[in-house]
PyMOL Python script that loads the backbone (N, CA, C, O; Angstrom):
from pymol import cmd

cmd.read_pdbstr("""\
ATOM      1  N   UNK A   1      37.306  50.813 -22.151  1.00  0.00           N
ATOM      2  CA  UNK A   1      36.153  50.949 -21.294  1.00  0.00           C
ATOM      3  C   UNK A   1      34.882  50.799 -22.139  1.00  0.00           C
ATOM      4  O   UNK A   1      34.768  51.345 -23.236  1.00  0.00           O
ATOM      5  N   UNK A   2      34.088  50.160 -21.673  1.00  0.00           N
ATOM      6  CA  UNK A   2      32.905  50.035 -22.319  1.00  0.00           C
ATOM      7  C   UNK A   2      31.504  50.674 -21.822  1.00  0.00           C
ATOM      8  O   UNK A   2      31.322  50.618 -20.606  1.00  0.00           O
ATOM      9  N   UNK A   3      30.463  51.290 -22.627  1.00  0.00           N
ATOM     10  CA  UNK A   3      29.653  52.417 -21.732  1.00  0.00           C
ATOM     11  C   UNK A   3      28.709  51.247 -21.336  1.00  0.00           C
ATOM     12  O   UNK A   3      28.531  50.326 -22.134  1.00  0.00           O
ATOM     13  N   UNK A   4      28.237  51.259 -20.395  1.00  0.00           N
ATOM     14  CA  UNK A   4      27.206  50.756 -19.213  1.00  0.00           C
ATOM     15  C   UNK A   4      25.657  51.443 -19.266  1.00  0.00           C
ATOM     16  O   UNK A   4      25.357  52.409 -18.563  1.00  0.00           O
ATOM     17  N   UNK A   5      25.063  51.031 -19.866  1.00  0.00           N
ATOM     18  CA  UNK A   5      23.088  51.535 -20.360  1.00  0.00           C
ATOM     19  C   UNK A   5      23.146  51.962 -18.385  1.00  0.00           C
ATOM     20  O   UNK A   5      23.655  51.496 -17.366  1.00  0.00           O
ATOM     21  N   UNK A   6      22.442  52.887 -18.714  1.00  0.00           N
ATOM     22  CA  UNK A   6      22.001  53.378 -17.382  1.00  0.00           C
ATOM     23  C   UNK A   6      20.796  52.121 -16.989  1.00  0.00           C
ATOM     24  O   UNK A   6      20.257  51.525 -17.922  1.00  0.00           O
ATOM     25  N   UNK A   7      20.559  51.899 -16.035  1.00  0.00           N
ATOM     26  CA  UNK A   7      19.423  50.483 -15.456  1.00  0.00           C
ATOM     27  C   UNK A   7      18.152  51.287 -15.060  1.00  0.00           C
ATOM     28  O   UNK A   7      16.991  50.984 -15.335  1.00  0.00           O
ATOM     29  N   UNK A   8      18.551  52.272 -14.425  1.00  0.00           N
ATOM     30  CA  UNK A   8      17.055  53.341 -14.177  1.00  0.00           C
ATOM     31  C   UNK A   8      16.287  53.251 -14.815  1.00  0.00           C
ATOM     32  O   UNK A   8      15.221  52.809 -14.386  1.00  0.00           O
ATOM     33  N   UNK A   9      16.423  53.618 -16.154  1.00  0.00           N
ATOM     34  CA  UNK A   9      15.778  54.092 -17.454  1.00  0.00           C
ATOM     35  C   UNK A   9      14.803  52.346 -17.739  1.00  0.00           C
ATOM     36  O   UNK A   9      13.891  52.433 -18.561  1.00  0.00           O
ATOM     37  N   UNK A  10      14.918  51.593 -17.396  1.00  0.00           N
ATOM     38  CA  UNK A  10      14.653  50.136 -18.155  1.00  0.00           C
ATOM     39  C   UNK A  10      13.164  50.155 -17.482  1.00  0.00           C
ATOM     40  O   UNK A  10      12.159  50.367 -18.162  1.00  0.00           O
ATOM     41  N   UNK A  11      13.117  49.847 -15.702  1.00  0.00           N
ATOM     42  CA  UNK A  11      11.768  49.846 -15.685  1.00  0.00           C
ATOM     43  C   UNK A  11      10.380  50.637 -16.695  1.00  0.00           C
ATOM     44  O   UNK A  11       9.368  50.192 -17.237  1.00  0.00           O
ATOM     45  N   UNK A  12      11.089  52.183 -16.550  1.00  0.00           N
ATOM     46  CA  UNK A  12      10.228  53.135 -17.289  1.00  0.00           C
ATOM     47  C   UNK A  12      10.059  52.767 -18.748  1.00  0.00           C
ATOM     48  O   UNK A  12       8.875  52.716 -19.080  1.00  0.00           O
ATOM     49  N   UNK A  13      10.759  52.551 -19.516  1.00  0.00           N
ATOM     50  CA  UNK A  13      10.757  52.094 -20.528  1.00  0.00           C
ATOM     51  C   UNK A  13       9.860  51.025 -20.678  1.00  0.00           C
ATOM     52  O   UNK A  13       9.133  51.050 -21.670  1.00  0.00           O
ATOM     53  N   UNK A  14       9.760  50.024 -19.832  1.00  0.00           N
ATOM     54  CA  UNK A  14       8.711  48.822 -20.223  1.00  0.00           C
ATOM     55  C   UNK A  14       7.532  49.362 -19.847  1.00  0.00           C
ATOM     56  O   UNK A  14       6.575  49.408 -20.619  1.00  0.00           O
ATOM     57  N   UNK A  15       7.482  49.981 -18.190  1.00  0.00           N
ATOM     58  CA  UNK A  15       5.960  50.763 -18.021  1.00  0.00           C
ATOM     59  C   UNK A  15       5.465  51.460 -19.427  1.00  0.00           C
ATOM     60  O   UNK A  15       4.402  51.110 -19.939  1.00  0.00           O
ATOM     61  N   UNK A  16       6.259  52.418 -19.987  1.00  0.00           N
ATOM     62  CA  UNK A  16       5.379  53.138 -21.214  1.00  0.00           C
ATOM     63  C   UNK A  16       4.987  51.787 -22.038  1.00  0.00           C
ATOM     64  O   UNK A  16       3.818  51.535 -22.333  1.00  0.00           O
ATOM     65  N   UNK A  17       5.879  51.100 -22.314  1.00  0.00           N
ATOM     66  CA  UNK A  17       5.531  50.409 -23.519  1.00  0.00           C
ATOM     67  C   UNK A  17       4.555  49.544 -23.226  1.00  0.00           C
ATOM     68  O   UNK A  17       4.185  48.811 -24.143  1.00  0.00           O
ATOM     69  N   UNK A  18       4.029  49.440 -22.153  1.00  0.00           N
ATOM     70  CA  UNK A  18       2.771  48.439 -21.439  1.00  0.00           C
ATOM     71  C   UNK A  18       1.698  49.247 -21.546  1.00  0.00           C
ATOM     72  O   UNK A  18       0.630  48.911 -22.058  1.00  0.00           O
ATOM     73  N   UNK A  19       1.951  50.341 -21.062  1.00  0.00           N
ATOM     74  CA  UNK A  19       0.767  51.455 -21.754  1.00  0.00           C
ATOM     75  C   UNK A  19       0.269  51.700 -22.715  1.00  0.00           C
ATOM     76  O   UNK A  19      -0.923  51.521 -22.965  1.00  0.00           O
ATOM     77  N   UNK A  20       1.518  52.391 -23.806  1.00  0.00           N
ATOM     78  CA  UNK A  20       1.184  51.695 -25.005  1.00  0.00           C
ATOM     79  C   UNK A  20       0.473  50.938 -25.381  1.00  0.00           C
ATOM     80  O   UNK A  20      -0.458  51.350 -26.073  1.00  0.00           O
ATOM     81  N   UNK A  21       0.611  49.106 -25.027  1.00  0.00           N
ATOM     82  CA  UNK A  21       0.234  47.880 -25.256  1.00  0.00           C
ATOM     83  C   UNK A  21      -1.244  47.910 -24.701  1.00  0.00           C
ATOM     84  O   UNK A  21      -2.027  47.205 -25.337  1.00  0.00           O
ATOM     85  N   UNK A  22      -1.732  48.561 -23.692  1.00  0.00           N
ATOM     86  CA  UNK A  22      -3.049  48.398 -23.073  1.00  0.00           C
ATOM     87  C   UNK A  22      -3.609  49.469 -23.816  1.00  0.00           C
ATOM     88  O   UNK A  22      -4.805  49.186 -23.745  1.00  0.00           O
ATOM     89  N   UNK A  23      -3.548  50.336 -24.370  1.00  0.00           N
ATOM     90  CA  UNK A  23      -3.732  52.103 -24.618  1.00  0.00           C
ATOM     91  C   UNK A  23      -4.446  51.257 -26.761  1.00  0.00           C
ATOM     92  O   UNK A  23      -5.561  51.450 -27.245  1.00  0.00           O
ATOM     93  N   UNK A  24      -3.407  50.529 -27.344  1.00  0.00           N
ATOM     94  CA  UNK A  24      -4.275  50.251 -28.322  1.00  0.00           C
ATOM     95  C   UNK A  24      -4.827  48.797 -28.256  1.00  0.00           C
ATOM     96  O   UNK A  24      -5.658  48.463 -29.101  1.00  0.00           O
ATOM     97  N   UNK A  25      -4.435  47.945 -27.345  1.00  0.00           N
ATOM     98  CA  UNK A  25      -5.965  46.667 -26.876  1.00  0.00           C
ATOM     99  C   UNK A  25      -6.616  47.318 -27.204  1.00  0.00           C
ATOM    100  O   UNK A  25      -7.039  47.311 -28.361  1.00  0.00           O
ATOM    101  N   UNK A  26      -7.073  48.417 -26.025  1.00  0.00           N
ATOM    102  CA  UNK A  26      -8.396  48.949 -25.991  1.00  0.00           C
ATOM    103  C   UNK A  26      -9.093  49.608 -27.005  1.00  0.00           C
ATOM    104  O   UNK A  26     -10.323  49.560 -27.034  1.00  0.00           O
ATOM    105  N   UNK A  27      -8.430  50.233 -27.861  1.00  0.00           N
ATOM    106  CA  UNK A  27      -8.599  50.813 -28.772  1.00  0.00           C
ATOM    107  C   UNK A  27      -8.872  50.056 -30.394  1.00  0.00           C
ATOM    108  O   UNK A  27      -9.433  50.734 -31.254  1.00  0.00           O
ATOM    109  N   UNK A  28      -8.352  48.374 -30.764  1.00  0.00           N
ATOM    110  CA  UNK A  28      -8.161  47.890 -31.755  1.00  0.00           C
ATOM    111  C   UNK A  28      -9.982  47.213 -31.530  1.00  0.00           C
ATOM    112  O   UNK A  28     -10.402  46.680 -32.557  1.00  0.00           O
ATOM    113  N   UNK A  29     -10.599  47.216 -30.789  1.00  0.00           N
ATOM    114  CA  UNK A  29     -12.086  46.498 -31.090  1.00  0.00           C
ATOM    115  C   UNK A  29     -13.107  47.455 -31.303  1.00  0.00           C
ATOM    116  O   UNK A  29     -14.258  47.072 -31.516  1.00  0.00           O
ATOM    117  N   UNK A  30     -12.766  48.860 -31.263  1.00  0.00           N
ATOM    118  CA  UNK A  30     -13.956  50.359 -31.221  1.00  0.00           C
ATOM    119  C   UNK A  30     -13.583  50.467 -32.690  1.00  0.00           C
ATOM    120  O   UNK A  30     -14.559  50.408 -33.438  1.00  0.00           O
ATOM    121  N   UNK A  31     -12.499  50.601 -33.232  1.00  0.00           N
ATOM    122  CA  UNK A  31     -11.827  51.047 -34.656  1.00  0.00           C
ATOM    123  C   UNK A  31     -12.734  49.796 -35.144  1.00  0.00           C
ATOM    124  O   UNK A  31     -13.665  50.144 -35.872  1.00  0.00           O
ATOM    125  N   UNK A  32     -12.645  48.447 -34.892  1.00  0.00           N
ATOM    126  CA  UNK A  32     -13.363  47.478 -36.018  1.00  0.00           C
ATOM    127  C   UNK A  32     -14.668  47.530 -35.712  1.00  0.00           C
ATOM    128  O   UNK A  32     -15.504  46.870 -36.328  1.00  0.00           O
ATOM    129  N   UNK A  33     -15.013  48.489 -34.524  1.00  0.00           N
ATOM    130  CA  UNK A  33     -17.198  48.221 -34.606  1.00  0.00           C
ATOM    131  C   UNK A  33     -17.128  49.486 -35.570  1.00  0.00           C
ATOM    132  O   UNK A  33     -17.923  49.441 -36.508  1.00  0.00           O
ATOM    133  N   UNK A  34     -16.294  50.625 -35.493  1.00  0.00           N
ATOM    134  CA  UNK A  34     -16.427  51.652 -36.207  1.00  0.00           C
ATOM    135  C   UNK A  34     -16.346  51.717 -38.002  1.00  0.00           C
ATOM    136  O   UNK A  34     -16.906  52.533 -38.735  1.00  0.00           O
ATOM    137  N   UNK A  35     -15.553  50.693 -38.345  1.00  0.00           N
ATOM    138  CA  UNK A  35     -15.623  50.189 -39.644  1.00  0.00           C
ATOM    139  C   UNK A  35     -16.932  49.739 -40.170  1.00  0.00           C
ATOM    140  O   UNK A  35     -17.499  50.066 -41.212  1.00  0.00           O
ATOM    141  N   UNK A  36     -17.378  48.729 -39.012  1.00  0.00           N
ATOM    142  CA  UNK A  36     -18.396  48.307 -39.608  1.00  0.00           C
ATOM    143  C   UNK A  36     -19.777  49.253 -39.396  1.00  0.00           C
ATOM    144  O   UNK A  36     -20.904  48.891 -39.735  1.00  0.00           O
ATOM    145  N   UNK A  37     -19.526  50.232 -38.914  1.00  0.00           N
ATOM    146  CA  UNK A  37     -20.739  51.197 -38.578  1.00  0.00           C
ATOM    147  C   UNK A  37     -20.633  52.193 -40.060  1.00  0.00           C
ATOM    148  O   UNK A  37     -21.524  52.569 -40.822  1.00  0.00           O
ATOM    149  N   UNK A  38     -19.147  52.419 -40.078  1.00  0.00           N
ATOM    150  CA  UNK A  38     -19.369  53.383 -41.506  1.00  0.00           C
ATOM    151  C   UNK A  38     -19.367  52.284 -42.598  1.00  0.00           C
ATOM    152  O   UNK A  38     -19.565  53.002 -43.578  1.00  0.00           O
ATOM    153  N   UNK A  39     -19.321  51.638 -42.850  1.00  0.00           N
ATOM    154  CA  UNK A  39     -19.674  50.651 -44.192  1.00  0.00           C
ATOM    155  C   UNK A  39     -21.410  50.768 -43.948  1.00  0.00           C
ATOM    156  O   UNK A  39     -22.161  51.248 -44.797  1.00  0.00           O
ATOM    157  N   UNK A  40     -21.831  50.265 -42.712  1.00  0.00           N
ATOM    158  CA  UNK A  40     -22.955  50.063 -43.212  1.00  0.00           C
ATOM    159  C   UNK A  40     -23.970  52.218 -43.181  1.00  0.00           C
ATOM    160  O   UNK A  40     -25.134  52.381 -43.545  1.00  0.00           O
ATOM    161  N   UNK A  41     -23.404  52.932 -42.866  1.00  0.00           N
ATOM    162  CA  UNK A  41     -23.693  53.838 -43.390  1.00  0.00           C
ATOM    163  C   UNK A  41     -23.846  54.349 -44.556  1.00  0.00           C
ATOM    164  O   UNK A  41     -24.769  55.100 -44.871  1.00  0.00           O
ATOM    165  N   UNK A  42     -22.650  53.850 -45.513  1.00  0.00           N
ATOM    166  CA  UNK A  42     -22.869  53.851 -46.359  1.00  0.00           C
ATOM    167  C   UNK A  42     -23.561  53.097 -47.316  1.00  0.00           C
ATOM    168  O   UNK A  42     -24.054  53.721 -48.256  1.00  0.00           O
ATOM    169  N   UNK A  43     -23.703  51.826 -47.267  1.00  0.00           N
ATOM    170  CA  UNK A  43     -24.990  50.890 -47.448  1.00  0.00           C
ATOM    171  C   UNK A  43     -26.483  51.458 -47.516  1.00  0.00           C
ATOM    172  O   UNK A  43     -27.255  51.390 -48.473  1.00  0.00           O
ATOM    173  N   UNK A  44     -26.667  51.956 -46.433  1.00  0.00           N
ATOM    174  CA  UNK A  44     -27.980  52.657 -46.165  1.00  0.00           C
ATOM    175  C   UNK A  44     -27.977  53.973 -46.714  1.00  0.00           C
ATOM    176  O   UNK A  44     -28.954  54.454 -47.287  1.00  0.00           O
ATOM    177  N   UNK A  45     -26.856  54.579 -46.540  1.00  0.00           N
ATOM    178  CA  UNK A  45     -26.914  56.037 -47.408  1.00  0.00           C
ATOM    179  C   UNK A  45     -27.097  56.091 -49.115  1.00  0.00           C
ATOM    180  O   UNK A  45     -27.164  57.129 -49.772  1.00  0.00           O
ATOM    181  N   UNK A  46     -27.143  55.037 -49.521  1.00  0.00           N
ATOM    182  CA  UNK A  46     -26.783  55.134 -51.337  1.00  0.00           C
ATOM    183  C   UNK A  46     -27.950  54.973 -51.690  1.00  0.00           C
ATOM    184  O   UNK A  46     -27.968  55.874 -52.528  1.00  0.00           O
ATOM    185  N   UNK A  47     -29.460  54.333 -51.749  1.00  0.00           N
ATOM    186  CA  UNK A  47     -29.913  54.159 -51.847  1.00  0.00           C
ATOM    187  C   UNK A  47     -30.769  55.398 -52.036  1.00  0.00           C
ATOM    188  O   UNK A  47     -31.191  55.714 -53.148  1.00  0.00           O
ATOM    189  N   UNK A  48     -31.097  56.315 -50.587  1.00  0.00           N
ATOM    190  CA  UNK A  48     -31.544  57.424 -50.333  1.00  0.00           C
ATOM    191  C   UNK A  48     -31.191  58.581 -51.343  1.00  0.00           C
ATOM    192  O   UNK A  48     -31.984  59.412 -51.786  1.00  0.00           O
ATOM    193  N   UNK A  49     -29.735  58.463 -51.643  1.00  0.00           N
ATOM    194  CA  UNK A  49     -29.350  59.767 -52.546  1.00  0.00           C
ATOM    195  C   UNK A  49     -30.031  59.225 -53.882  1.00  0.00           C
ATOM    196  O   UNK A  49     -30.255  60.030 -54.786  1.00  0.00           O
ATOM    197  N   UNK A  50     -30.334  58.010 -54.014  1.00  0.00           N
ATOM    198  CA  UNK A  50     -30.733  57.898 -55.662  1.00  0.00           C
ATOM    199  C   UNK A  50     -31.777  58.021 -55.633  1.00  0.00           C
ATOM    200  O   UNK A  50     -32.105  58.334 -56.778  1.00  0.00           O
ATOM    201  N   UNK A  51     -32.906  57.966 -54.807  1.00  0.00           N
ATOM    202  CA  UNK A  51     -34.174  58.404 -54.741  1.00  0.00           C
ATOM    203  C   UNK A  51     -34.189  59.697 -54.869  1.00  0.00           C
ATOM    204  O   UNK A  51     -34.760  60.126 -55.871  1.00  0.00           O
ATOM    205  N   UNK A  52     -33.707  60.475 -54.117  1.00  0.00           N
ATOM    206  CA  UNK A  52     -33.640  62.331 -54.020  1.00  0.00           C
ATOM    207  C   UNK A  52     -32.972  62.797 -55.325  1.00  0.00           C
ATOM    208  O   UNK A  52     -33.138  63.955 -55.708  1.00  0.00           O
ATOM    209  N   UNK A  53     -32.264  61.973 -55.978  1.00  0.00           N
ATOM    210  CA  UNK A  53     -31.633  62.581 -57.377  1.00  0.00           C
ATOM    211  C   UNK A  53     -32.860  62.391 -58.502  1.00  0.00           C
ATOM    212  O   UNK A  53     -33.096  63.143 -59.448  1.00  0.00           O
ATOM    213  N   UNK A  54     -33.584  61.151 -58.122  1.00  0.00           N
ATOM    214  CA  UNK A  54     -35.324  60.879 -59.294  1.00  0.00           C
ATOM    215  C   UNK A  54     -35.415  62.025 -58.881  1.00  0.00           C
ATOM    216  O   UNK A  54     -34.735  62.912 -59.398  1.00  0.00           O
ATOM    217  N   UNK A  55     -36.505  62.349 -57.578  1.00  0.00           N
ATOM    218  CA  UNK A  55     -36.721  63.153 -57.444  1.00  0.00           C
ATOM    219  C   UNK A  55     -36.993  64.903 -57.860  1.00  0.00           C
ATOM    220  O   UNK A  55     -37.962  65.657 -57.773  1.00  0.00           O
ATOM    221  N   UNK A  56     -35.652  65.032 -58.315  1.00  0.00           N
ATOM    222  CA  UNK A  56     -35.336  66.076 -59.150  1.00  0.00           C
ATOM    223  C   UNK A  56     -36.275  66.495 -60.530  1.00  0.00           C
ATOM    224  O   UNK A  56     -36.406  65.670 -61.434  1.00  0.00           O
ATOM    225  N   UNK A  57     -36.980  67.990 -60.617  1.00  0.00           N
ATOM    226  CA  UNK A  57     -37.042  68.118 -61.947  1.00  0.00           C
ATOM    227  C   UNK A  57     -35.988  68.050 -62.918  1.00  0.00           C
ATOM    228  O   UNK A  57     -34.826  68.384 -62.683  1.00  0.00           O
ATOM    229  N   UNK A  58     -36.497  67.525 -64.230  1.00  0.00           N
ATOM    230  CA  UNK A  58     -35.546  67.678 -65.552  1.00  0.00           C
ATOM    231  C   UNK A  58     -35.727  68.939 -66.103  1.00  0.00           C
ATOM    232  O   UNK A  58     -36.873  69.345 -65.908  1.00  0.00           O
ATOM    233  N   UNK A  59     -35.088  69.634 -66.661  1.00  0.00           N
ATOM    234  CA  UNK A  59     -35.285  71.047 -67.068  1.00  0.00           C
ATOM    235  C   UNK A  59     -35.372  70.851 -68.148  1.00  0.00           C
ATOM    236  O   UNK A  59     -34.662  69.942 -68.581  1.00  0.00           O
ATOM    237  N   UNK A  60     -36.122  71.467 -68.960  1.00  0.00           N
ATOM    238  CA  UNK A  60     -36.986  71.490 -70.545  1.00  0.00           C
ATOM    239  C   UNK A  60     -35.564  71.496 -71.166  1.00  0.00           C
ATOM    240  O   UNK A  60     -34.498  71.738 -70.598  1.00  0.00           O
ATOM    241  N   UNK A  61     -35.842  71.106 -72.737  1.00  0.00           N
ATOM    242  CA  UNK A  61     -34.735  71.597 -73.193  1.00  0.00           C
ATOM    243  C   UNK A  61     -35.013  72.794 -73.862  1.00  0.00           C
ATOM    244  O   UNK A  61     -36.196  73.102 -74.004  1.00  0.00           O
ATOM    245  N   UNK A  62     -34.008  73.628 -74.359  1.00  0.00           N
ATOM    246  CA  UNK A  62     -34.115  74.994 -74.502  1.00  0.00           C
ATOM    247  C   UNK A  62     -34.386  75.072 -76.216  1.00  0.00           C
ATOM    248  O   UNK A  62     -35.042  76.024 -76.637  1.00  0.00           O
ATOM    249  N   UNK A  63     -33.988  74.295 -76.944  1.00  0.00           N
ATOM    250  CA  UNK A  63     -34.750  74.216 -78.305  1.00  0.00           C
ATOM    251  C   UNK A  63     -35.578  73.475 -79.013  1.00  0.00           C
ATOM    252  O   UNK A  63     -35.364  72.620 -79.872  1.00  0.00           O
ATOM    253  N   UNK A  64     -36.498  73.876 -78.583  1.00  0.00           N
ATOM    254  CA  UNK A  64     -37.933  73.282 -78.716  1.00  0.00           C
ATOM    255  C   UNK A  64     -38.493  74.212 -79.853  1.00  0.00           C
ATOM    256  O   UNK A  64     -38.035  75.258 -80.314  1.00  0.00           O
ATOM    257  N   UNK A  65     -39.722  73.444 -80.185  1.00  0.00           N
ATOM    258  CA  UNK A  65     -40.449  74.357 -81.301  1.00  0.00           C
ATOM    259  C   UNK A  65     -41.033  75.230 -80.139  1.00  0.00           C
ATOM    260  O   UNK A  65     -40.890  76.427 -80.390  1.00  0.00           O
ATOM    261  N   UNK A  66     -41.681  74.973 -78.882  1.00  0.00           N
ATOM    262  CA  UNK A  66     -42.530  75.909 -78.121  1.00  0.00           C
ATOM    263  C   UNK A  66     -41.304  77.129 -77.348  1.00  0.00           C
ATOM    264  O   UNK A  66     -41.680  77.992 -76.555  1.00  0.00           O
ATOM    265  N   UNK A  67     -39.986  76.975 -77.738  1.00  0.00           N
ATOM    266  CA  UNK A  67     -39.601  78.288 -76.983  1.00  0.00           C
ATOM    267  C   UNK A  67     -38.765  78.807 -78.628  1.00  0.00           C
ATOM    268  O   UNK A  67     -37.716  79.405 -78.390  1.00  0.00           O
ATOM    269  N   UNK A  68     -38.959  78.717 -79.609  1.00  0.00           N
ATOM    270  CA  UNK A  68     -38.784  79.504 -80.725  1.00  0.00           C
ATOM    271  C   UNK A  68     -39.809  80.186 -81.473  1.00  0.00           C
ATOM    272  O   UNK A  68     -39.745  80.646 -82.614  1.00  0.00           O
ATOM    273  N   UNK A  69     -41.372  80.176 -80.130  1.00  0.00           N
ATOM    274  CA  UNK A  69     -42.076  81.196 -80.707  1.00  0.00           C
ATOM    275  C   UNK A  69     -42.141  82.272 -80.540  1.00  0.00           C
ATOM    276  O   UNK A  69     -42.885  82.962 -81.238  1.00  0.00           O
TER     277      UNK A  69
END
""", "prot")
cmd.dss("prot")
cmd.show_as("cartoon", "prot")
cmd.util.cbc("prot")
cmd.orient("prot")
């Protein structure tokens, strides 16, 4: 005797997997604007931190003739 796939199960099976199939369409063109939104975030962000790091005082150095008086 040989076992027989139940046939029920087949429609459902392709419905999910069509879902699936529509579920990341939709989803594979937001992921590539989103790539290109954080690249260019970071583009624009690097620039800014190296200004704010000039920015910064340098702290004296600590052996100097003026702090060994």
């Amino acid at each position: 005797m040989t076992a027989t796939p139940d046939l029920a199960i087949l429609p459902l099976l392709a419905l999910a997997g069509a879902a699936v199939w529509l579920t990341l369409a939709c989803l594979t063109p937001r992921l590539n604007v989103l790539g290109f939104g954080l690249g260019l975030l970071m583009l624009l962000g690097r620039p800014t931190a190296r200004r704010r790091a000039a920015r910064l005082p340098t702290p004296a150095p600590m052996n100097t003739a003026e702090g060994q008086r």
